[in-house]
C-alpha positions in Angstrom: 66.5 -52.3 5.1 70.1 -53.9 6.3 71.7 -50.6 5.2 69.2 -48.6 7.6 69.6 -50.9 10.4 73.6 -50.7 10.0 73.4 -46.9 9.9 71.7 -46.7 13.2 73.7 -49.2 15.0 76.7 -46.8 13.5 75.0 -43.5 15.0 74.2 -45.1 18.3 77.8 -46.2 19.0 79.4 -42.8 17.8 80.0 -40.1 20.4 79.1 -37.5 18.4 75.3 -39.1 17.2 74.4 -38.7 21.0 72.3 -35.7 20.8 70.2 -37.1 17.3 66.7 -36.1 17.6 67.8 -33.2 20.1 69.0 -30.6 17.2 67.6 -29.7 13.6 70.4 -31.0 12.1 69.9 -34.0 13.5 66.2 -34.2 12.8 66.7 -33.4 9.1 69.3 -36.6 8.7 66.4 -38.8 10.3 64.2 -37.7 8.0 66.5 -37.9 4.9 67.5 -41.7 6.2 63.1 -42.4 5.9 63.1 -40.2 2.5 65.6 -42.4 1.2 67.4 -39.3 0.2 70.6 -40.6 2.0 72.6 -43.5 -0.2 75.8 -44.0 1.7 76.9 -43.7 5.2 79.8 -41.0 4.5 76.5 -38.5 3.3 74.5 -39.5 6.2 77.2 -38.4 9.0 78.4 -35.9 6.8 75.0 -34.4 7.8 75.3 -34.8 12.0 75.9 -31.9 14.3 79.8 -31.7 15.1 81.1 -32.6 18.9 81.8 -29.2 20.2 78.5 -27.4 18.9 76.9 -30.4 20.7 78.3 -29.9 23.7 77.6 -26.1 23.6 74.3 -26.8 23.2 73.8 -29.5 25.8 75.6 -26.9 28.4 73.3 -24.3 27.4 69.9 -27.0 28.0 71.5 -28.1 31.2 71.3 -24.3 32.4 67.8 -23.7 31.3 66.9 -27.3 33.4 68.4 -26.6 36.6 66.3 -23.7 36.7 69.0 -21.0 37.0 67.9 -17.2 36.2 71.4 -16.0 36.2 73.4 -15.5 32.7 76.5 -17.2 32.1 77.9 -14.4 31.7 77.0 -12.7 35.1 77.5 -16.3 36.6 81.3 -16.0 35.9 80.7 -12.7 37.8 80.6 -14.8 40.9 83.6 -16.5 41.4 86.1 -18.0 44.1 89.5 -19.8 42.4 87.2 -20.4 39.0 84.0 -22.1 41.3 80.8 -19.9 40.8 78.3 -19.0 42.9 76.4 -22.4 41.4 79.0 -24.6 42.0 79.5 -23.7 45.6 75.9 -23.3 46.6 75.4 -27.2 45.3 78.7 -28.5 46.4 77.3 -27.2 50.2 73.9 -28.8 49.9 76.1 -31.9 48.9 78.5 -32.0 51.7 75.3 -31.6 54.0 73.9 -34.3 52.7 77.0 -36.8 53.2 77.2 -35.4 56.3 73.6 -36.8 57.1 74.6 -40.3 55.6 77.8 -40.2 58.2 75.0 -39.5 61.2 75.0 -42.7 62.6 78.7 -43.3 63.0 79.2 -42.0 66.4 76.6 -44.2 67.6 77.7 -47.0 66.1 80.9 -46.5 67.8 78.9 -46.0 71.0 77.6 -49.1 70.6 80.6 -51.0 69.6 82.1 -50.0 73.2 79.4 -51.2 74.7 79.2 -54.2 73.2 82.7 -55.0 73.6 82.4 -54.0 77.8 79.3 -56.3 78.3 79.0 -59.0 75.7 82.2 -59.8 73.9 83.4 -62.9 74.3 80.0 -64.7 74.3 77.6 -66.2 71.8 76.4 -63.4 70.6 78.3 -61.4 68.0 78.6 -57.5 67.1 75.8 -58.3 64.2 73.9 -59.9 66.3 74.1 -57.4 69.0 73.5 -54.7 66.3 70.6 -56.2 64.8 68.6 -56.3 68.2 69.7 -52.6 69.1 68.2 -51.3 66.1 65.8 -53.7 66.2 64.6 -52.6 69.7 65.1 -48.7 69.1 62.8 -48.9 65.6 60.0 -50.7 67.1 60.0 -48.5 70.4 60.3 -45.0 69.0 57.3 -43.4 66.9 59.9 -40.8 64.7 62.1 -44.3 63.5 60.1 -45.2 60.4 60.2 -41.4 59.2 63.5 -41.3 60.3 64.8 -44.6 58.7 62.9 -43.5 55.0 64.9 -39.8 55.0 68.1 -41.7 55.7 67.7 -44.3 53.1 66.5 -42.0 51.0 69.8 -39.3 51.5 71.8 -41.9 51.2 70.6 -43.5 47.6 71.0 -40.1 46.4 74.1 -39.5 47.4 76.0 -42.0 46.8 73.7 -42.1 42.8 75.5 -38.3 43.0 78.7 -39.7 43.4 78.9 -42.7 40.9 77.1 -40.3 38.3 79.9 -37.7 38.6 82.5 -39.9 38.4 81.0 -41.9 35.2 79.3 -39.0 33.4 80.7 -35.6 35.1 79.1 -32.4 36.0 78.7 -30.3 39.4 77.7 -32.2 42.6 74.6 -30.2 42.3 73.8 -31.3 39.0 74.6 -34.8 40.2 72.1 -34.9 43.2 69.4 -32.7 41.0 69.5 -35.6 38.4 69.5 -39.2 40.9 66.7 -37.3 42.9 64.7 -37.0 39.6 65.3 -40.5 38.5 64.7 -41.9 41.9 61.7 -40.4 42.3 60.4 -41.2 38.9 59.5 -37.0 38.0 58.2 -36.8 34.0 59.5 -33.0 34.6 63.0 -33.8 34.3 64.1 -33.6 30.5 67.2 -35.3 29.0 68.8 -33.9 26.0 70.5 -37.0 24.5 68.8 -40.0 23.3 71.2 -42.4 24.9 70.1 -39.8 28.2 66.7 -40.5 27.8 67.3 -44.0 27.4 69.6 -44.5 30.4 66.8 -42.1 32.2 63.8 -44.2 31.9 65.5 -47.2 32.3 66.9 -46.4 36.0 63.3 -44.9 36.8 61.7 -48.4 35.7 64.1 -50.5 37.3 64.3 -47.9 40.2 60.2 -48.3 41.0 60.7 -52.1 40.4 63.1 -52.6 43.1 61.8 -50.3 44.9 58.3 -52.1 45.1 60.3 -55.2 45.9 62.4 -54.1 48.5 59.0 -52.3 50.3 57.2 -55.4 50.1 60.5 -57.5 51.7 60.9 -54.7 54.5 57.3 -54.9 55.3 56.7 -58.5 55.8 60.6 -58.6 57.7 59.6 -55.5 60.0 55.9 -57.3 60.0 57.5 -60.1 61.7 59.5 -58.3 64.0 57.3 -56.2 65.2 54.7 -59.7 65.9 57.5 -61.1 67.6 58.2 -58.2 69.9 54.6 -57.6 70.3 54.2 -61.6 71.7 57.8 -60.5 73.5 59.7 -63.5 72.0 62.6 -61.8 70.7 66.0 -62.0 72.3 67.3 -59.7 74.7 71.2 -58.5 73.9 72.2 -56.6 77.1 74.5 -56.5 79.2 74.8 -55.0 83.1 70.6 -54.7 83.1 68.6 -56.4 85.9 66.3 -59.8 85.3 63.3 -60.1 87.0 62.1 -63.6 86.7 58.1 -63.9 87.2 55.6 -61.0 87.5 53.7 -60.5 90.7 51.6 -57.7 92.2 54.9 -56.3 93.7 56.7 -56.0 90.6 55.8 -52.1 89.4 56.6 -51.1 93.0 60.2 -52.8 92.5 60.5 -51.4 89.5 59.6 -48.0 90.3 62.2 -47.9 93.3 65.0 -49.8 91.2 64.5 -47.2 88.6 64.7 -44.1 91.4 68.1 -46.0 93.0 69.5 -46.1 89.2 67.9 -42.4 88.4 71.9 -40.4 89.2 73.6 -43.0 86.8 71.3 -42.2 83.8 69.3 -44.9 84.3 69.0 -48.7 83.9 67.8 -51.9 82.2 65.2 -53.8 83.5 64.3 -57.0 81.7 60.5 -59.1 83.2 60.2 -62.8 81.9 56.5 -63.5 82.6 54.6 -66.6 81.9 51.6 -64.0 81.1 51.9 -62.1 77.5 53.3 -59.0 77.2 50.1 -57.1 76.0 48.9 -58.6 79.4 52.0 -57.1 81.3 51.7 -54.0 79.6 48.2 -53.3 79.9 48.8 -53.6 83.8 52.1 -52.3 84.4 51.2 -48.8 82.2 47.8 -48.6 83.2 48.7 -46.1 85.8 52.2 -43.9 85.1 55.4 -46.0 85.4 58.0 -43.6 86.8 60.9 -45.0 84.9 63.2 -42.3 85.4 65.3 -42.3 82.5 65.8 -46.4 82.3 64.6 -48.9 80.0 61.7 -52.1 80.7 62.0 -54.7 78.3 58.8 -57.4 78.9 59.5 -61.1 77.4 57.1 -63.6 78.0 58.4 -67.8 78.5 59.4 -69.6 81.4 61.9 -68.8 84.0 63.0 -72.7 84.6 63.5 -73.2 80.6 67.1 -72.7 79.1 66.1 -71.5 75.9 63.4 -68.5 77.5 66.6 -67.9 80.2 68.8 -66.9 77.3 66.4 -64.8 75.7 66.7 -62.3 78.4 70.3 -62.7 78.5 70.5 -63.8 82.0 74.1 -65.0 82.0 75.4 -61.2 81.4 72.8 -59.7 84.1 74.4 -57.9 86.8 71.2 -58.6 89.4 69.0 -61.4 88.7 65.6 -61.7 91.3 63.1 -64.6 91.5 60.1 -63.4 92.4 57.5 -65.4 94.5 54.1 -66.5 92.9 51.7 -65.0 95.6 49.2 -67.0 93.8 50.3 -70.2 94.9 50.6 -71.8 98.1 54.0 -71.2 99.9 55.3 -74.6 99.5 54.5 -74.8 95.9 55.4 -71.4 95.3 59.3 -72.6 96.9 59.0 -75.4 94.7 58.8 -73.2 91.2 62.0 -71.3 92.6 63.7 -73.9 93.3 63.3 -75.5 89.7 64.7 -71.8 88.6 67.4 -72.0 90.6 69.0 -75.3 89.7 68.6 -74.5 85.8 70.7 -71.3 86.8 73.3 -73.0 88.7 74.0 -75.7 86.2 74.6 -72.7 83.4 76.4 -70.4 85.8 74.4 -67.6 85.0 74.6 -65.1 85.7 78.4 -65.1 85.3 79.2 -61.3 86.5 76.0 -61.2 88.7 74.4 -61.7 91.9 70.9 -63.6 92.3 68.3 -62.2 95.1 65.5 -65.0 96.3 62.2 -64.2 97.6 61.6 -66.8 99.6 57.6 -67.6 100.6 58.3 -70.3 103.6 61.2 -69.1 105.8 61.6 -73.1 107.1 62.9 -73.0 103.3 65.4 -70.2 103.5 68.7 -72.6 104.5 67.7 -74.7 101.8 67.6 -71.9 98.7 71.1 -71.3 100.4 72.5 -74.4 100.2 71.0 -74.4 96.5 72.8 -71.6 95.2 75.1 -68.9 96.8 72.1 -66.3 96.4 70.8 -63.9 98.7 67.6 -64.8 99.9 64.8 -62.6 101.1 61.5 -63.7 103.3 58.9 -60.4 102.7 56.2 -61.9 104.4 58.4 -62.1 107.4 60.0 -58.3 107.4 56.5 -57.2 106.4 55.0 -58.8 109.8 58.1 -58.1 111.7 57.2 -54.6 110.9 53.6 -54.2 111.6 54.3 -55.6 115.3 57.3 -53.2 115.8 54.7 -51.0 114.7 51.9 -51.1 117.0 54.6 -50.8 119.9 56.2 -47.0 117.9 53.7 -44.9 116.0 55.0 -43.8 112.5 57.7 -46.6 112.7 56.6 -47.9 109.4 56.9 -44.4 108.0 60.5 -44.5 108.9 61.3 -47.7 107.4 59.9 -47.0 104.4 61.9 -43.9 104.1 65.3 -45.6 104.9 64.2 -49.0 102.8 63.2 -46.7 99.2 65.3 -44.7 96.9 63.8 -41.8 97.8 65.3 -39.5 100.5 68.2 -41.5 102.0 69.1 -44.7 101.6 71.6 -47.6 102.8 75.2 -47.7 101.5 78.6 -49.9 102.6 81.6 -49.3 100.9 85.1 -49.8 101.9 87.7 -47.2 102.9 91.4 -48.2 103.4 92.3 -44.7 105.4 90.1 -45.9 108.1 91.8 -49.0 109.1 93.1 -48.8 112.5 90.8 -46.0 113.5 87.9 -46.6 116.5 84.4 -46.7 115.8 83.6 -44.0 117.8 86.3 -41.9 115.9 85.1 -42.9 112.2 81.3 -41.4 113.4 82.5 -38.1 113.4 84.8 -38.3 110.3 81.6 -38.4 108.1 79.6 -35.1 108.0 76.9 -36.0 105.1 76.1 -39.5 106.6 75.0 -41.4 109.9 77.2 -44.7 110.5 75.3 -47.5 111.8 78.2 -50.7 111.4 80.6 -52.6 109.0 80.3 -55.6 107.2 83.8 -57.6 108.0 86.3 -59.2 105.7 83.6 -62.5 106.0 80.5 -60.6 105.3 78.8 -60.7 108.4 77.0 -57.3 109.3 77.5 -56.0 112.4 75.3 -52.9 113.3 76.4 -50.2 115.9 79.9 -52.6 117.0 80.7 -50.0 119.8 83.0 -47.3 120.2 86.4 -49.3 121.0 85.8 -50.9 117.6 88.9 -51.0 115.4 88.5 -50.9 111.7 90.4 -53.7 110.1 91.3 -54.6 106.2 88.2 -55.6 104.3 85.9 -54.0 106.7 83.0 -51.8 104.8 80.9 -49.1 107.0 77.5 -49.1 106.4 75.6 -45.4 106.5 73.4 -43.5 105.6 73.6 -41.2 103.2 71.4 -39.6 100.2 73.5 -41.1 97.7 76.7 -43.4 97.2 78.5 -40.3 95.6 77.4 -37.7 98.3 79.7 -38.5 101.1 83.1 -39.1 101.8 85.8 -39.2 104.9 86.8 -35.7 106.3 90.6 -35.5 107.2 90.0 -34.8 110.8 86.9 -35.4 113.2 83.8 -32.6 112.2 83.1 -32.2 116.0 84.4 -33.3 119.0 82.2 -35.0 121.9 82.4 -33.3 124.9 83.0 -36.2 127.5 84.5 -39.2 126.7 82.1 -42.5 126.0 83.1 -45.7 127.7 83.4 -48.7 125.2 82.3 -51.1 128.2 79.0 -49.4 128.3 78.5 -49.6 124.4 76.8 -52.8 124.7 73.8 -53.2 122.1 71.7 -55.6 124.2 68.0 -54.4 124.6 66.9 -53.7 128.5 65.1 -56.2 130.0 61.3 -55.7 130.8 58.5 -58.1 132.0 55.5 -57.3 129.2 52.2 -57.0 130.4 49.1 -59.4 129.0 48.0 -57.3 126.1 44.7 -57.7 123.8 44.9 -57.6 120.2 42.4 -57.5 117.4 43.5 -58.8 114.0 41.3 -58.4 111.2 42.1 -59.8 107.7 43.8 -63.1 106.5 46.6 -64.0 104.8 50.1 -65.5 104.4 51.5 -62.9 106.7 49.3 -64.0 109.8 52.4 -66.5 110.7 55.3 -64.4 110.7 52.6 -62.0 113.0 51.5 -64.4 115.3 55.3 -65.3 116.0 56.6 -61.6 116.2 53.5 -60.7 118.8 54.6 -63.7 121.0 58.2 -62.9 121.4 56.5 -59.2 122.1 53.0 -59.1 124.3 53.1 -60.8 128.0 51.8 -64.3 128.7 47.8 -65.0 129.0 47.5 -62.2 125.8 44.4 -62.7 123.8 44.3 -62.5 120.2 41.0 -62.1 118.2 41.1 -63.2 114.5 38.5 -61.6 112.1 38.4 -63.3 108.7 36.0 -64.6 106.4 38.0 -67.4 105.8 36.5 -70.7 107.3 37.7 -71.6 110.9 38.8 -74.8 110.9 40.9 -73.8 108.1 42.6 -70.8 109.9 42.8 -73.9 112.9 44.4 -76.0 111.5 46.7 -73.3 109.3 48.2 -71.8 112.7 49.0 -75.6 114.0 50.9 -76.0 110.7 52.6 -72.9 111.2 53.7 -73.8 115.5 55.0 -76.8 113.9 57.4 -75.7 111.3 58.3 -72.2 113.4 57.9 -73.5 117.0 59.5 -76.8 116.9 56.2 -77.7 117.7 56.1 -75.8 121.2 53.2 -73.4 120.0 52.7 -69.6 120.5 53.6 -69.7 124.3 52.4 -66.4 125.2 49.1 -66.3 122.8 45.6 -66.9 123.6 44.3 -67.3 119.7 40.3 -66.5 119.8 38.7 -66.9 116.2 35.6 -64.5 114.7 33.8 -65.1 111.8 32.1 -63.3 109.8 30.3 -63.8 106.1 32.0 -62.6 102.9 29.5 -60.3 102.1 28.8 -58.8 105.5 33.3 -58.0 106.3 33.2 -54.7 106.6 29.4 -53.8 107.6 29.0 -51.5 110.3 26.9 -54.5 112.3 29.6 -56.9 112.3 32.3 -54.8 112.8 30.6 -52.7 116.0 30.5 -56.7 117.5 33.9 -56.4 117.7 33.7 -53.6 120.3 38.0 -52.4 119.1 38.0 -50.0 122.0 39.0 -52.6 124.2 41.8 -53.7 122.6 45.4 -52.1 122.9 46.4 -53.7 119.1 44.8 -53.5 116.0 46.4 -55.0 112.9 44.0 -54.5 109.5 45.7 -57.2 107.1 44.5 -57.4 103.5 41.6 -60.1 103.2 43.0 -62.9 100.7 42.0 -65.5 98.5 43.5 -66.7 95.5 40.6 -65.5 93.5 40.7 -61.8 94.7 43.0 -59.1 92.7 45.0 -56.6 94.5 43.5 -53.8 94.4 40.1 -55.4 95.6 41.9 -56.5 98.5 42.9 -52.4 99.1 39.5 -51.8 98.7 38.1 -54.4 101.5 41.2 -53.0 103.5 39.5 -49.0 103.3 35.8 -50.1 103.8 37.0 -51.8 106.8 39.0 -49.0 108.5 36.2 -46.1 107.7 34.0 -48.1 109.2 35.9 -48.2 112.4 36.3 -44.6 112.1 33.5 -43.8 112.2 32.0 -46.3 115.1 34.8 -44.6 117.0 34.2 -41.6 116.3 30.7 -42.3 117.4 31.8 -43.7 120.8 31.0 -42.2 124.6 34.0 -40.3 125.7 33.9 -42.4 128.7 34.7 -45.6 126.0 37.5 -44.0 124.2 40.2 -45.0 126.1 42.7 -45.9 124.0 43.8 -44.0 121.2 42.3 -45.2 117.4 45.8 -45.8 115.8 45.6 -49.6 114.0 48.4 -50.8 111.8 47.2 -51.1 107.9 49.1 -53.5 104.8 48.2 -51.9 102.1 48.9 -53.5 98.7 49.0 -50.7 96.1 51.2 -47.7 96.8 48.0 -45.4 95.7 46.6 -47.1 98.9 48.4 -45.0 101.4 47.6 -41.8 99.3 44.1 -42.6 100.3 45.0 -43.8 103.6 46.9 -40.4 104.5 43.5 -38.8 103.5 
C-alpha cells in the first residue's frame, strides 16, 4: 500500500506523468499498478508515454478543442513571418479586448483635470472625488450596471489570458478561450492532463465561490448607495456648480432659465438642499418636463443653516450660491431663517470662489442682509409690484421685461474693454453693431444707466448691453454709422418730465405679500384723492391692520398720501362667481390688477386656477356690457404663478 502511494506521488511530480489517464499507455500502467503486475518503480515508468509524443498529442487535442476545421498542414499555408492565420485572428480579438479594459483612461484623466481645477487643495481627495463621480454617473444612468458587468467581466479575462500565457504558454487566443471557460464555469471545455483538469476545476470552484461573494458584497454596497442617494444624503463633490439653498414654488422656473443662460457653455451644475425629501422634490420638479438643456440637478435633502448638510453640497467650492425665500412663512420669519443661513456661511467663508445672491422677503430688511454678509440681495416682491404698476401705465411692458430679464432672446451683459477708455459715450454706442448700450458700472460698482453722451470711459469701467449672448458681440474699429447732427451732452439729462397725475380709480382683486410694494408704487404714480378698491377673501380687519403695518415700516409712518384704500369682501367660496364679481361694476375703473389669492394653505397652481376663473369671468361680464358702458378698454394686469399660466392666459 506505501509502495502504491509513493509511486503516485512520483508520477504526479514528474513532467512527463502529466498526461496519465489521457493516453493508452498511460491507462495500461494504471491498471498494471491495481493488477499488481508492476513490482518496482523503474518497470512502472518504464511503461509511461515519453515527453515529446505527449506533447504531440496534447497539440493535436488542443486543435480538435478550439474548434478549428483547418489542417495543420493547410494552416502553415497561412502565414505572415511564421504567425498563421490562427494566431493573428486571436491575437486581434485579444488586443480588442485590452483595448476595452484601457476605455476608461481618457476619462479618468478628464476627471483628474477637473478635479485638480476645482477641488484640489481642499478636504476632499482624488479618491474621494472619484468615488462620488462614479458613484453619481452608475446610479443616474440605466446602461451603467450592463456596462460595469461587460467591463469587469473583459477585464478578468484578460488579464487570466495574460498570467496564463506567461505561466503555462500558448496563443493569446488559446489563452482568452481557456479563462473565459473556467470563468464561466462551461462542463464543455475538456483538459487533456490530469494536473489540467485538476487546476481546471479548482479555478471554476473557487471562481463561482468568489464570485457569489463578491455579488453578494457589491449588492448590499450599491444597496446602500443607491438608499442614500435615493433619501439624497450623499455628498456632493463639485466644483464651479450653483447651490440653491431651500426649495420654493419659484425654483423650476430658476432653474429652467439658469439652465438656458448656461445652455452655449455645455451646460451646468445645479445643486437644491431642501428640507423636503428628494422623492418629494422629484415628484414635483419632473412632474411636468424640466428643460435642463444639457446641465446636471443634483437634489440633497438637510438643512441650509447646518454645517454638516452645507458641506454635503459642497458649498465652499460653488461659484453662485442663492437663498431662496420660504413663501410659506411670514416675511419677518421668513428673513429670520436667512439670516441664520447667512451667518453659518460667513463664519466658514464659503463659498470661497463664489458670490451669494439673497432673496430678501421684507425690503425694511435689505441694509441689514448687507451689512450681514457682502451678498447681493434681491426683494422679488418688490420688482414684481414695481412691474405690474409700470404696467397698467404701458401695455405689453411686462412682455418686455420678461424678454430682457430670461435667457431666452437677449439678455443683459457688462464686461470691460480697455480700448474704450478715453472714448465718449455717445461714440462707444455706435462702435457696437450686435448690441444696444444702456451704461457702465464704474471702478466702485455703481451702475449708471444711459450716463450721457459727454461721458468718458475711464479704467475699470464695464458697459452694460444688450446683446444675445456674452460671446456675440464685440467693439468694431471705427463707429458702424455716423449720426447726422451732432447731440448736445447738456441736453442728455436722464431726469423724467414733470407732470401733475390726475385722481385715478383702481380695482385690485386678490391678496398677498405683494399688495405693499403695490400700494407704494401706485402712490408715487396715480394723483391725490385716487381710490383704490381691495377684493379679497381674506378678513378685513386683517388686510386693516396689514396695510398700517406696511405705512409704518415703508412710509416712516406718513401713510399712502395719495391713496384712498376702500375694502370689498367677498366669501371664499363665492371669489370668482359671476354675482360677486358684476358688484364690482370694473368698467369704471381705469386700473385693474388680478393678484393671486393667498393663503398659506393654498398650492400654487390652485392659486393660478382662482387667478383664471376670476379674469373669464370678467370677460365675459364685459363682453356682455352696453356699448355705451365700455369705456375704457378691458386690459387688467395678471401675476400668474406657473409659467403654464400665461400659455393659458395668451389663449
Amino acid at each position: 500500500m506505501v509502495k502504491v502511494f509513493l509511486l503516485v506521488l512520483l508520477a504526479s511530480v514528474l513532467p512527463r506523468a502529466r498526461a496519465i489517464g489521457s493516453t493508452d499507455e498511460a491507462r495500461r500502467a494504471q491498471v498494471a499498478l491495481s493488477s499488481g503486475k508492476l513490482r518496482g518503480f523503474g518497470s512502472a515508468l518504464a511503461q509511461l508515454p515519453s515527453r515529446d509524443s505527449l506533447r504531440r498529442e496534447r497539440t493535436a487535442k488542443e486543435s480538435q478543442d478550439g474548434g478549428s476545421t483547418v489542417e495543420p498542414a493547410k494552416l502553415r499555408e497561412f502565414n505572415i513571418a511564421g504567425w498563421t492565420l490562427h494566431h493573428i485572428g486571436g491575437t486581434f480579438v485579444f488586443v480588442v479586448f485590452c483595448l476595452f479594459v484601457c476605455w476608461p483612461l481618457p476619462i479618468i484623466r478628464q476627471e483628474w483635470d477637473q478635479y485638480n481645477e476645482f477641488i484640489a487643495g481642499g478636504k476632499d481627495t482624488l479618491r474621494d472625488y472619484l468615488k462620488y463621480r462614479f458613484t453619481d454617473w452608475f446610479t443616474t444612468n440605466e446602461g451603467a450596471p450592463s456596462l460595469m458587468l461587460i467591463f469587469l467581466t473583459m477585464t478578468l479575462i484578460v488579464f487570466g489570458a495574460i498570467i496564463y500565457s506567461t505561466l503555462v504558454g500558448g496563443s493569446p487566443s488559446h489563452a482568452l478561450w481557456r479563462i473565459f471557460v473556467w470563468a464561466s464555469g462551461s462542463p464543455a471545455e475538456k483538459e487533456v492532463t490530469p494536473a489540467g483538469r485538476f487546476l481546471g476545476i479548482l479555478v471554476t470552484v473557487c471562481g463561482m465561490i468568489i464570485l457569489s461573494l463578491l455579488f453578494g458584497i457589491v449588492t448590499e454596497v450599491f444597496a446602500a448607495k443607491m438608499k442614500e442617494s435615493k433619501h439624497g444624503l450623499q455628498k456632493v463633490v463639485e466644483g464651479g456648480h450653483v447651490v440653491l439653498l431651500g426649495f420654493m414654488d419659484c425654483t423650476r422656473c430658476l432653474i429652467e432659465e439658469l439652465a438656458t443662460a448656461r445652455e452655449s457653455a455645455g451646460g451646468g451644475t445645479f445643486v437644491i438642499l431642501a428640507r423636503e425629501m428628494k422623492e418629494e422634490v422629484e415628484k414635483v420638479l419632473f412632474s411636468k418636463a424640466l428643460a435642463l438643456k444639457n446641465s446636471r440637478l443634483i437634489i440633497r435633502s438637510g438643512y441650509a443653516c447646518r454645517i454638516r448638510d452645507l458641506n454635503n453640497v459642497a458649498v465652499q467650492s460653488a461659484s453662485e450660491v442663492v437663498l431662496l425665500s420660504d413663501s410659506k412663512l411670514a416675511e419677518e420669519e421668513a428673513d429670520a431663517q436667512l439670516i441664520r443661513v447667512i451667518l453659518a456661511l460667513k463664519g466658514k467663508g464659503w463659498p470661497s470662489k463664489g458670490r451669494v445672491v439673497v432673496q430678501c422677503a421684507n425690503p425694511v430688511n435689505k441694509n441689514l442682509f448687507k451689512g450681514l454678509y457682502d451678498a447681493e440681495v434681491v426683494v422679488v416682491g418688490k420688482i414684481v409690484a414695481k412691474l405690474m404698476a409700470q404696467s397698467s401705465q404701458q401695455s405689453g411692458f411686462a412682455s418686455v421685461f420678461s424678454m430682457m430679464l430670461g435667457f431666452e432672446g437677449d439678455e443683459f451683459y457688462s464686461k470691460e474693454w480697455p480700448e474704450l477708455v478715453g472714448l465718449t459715450f455717445h461714440e462707444v454706442v455706435f462702435r457696437f453693431p450686435a448690441a444696444v448700450c444702456l451704461g457702465i458700472f464704474n471702478a466702485e460698482g455703481k451702475c449708471i444707466l444711459n450716463p450721457g453722451w459727454g461721458y468718458r470711459m475711464q479704467e475699470g469701467d464695464s458697459l452694460i448691453v444688450l446683446a444675445e449672448d456674452d460671446d456675440a458681440y464685440e467693439p468694431t474699429d471705427k463707429p458702424y454709422w455716423e449720426p447726422a447732427c451732432a447731440y448736445d451732452s447738456a441736453k442728455s439729462d436722464n431726469s423724467a418730465l414733470e407732470r401733475e397725475p390726475k385722481p385715478s380709480k383702481v380695482l385690485i382683486i386678490g391678496w398677498n405679500p405683494n399688495i405693499g410694494p403695490l400700494l407704494s408704487n401706485l402712490d408715487d404714480m396715480v394723483g391725490f384723492d385716487s381710490e383704490v378698491n381691495v377684493y379679497s377673501t381674506e378678513q378685513v380687519g386683517h388686510r386693516e391692520s396689514t396695510i398700517a403695518e406696511l405705512q409704518q415700516n415703508q412710509r416712516d409712518g406718513q401713510g399712502y398720501a395719495a391713496l384712498k384704500i376702500v375694502h370689498r369682501d367677498v366669501e371664499i367660496e363665492h371669489y370668482s362667481s359671476n354675482f360677486e364679481l358684476t358688484k364690482l361694476k370694473h368698467q369704471e375703473f381705469d386700473k385693474i390688477f388680478i393678484l393671486a389669492e393667498w393663503n398659506r394653505q393654498a398650492k400654487r397652481d390652485n392659486r393660478d386656477e382662482k387667478t383664471l376663473a376670476v379674469l373669464s369671468q370678467l370677460q365675459m361680464i364685459h363682453c356682455g356690457l352696453p356699448d355705451d358702458e365700455k369705456t375704457r378698454p378691458f386690459d387688467p394686469v395678471v401675476e400668474m404663478c406657473e409659467d403654464s399660466t400665461k400659455e393659458h392666459l395668451q389663449m
